[in-house]
C-alpha positions as CSV (number, residue, x, y, z in Angstrom):
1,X,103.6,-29.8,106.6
2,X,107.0,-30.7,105.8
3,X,107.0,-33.9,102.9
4,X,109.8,-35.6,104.8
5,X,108.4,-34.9,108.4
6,X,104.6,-36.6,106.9
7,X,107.3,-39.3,105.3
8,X,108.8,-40.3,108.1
9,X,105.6,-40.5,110.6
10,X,104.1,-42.6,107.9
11,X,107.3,-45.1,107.8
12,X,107.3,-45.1,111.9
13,X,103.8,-45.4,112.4
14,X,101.7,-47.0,109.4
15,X,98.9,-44.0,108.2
16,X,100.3,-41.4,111.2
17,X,101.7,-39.7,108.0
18,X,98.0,-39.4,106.4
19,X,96.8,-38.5,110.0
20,X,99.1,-35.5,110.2
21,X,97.6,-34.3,106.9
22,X,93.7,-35.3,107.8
23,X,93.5,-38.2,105.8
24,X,91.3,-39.9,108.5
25,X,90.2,-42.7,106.6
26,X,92.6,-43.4,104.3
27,X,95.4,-43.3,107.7
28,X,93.1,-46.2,109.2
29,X,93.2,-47.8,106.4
30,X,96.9,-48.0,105.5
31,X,97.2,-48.8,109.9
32,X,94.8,-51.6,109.8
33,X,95.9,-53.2,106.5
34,X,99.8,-53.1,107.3
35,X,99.0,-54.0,110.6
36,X,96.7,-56.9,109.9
37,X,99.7,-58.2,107.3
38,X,102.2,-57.6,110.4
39,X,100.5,-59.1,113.0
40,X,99.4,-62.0,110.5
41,X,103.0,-62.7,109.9
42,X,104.4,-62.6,113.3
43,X,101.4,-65.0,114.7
44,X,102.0,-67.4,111.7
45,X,105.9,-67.7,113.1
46,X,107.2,-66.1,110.1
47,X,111.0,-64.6,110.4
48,X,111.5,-60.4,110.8
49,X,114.8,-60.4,109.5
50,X,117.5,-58.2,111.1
51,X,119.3,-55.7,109.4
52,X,123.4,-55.8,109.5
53,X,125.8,-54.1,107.1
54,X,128.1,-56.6,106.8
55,X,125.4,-59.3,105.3
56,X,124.8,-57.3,102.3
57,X,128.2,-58.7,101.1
58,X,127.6,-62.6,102.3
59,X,124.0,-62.4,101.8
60,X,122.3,-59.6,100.1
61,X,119.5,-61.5,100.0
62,X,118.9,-61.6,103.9
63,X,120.0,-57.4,103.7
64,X,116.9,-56.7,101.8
65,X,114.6,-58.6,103.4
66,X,115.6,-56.7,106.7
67,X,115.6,-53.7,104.9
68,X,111.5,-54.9,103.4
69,X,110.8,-55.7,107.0
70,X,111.6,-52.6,108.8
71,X,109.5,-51.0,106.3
72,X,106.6,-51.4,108.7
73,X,108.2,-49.4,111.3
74,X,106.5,-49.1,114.6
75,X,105.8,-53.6,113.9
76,X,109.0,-54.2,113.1
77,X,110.0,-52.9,116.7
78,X,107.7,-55.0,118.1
79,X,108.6,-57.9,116.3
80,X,110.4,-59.4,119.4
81,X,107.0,-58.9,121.3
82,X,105.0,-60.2,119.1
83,X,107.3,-62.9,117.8
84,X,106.9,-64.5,121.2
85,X,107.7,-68.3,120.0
86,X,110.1,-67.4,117.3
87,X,110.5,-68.2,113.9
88,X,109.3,-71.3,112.3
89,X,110.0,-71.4,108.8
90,X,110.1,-75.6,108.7
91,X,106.2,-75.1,108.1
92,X,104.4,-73.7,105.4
93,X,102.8,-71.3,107.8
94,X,106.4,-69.8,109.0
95,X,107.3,-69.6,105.2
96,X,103.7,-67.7,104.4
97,X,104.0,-65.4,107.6
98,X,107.6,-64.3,106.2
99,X,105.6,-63.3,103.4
100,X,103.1,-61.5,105.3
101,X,105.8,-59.5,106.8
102,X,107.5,-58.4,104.3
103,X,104.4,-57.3,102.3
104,X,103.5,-55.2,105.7
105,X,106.9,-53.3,105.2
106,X,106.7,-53.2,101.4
107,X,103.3,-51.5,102.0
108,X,104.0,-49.4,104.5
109,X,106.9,-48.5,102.5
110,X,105.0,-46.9,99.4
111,X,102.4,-45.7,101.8
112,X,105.3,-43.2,103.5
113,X,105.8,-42.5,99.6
114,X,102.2,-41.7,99.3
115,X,102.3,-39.4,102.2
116,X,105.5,-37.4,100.7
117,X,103.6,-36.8,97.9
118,X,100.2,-35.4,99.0
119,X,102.4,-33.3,101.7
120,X,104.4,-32.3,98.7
121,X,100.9,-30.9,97.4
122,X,101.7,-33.4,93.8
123,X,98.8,-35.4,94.7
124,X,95.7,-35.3,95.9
């Protein structure tokens, strides 16, 4: 298999990457464990923050943290599903589940890098 084509199913769907190359237990793994972090985040009304060109110049700071959210692919989609009350960051809980999410993309973001290299036959 193809490292980008095992990159980019890991990126889209957490662990479909290590699927694709019979990693059964280490693709539940990576699905459950970003997952858990996304779904964590969302319910604790933490903020999925969008992604828009033009803020990297007013507010790079906001850019990346879109960019660290859609890291979890498939979630990140979903965020307006399962973001049903919407963001609550005046609580500690909003502020934590921002966290979560970004740690879900972050994870999910080395975990597509983990796929390109055992596709890529560098790793085992």
């Amino acid at each position: 298999m193809s490292p980008t084509v095992a990159a980019l199913a890991a990126w889209i769907i957490p662990g479909l990457g290590h699927l694709l190359l019979q990693r059964w237990g280490r693709a539940c793994a990576i699905f459950l464990a970003v997952g858990g972090l996304a779904v964590t985040g969302y319910f604790l009304r933490g903020v999925a923050f969008p992604i828009h060109l033009s803020d990297f110049r007013t507010d790079p700071l906001t850019f990346l943290g879109g960019i660290g959210d859609a890291g979890s692919g498939i979630f990140y989609v979903l965020a307006g599903v399962l973001e049903k009350a919407g963001a609550d960051v005046s609580r500690a809980a909003g502020d934590y589940g921002t966290r979560f999410i970004a740690a879900a993309g972050v994870a999910n973001i080395l975990c597509a890098a983990d796929a390109y290299e055992i596709a890529g036959e560098r790793k085992e």
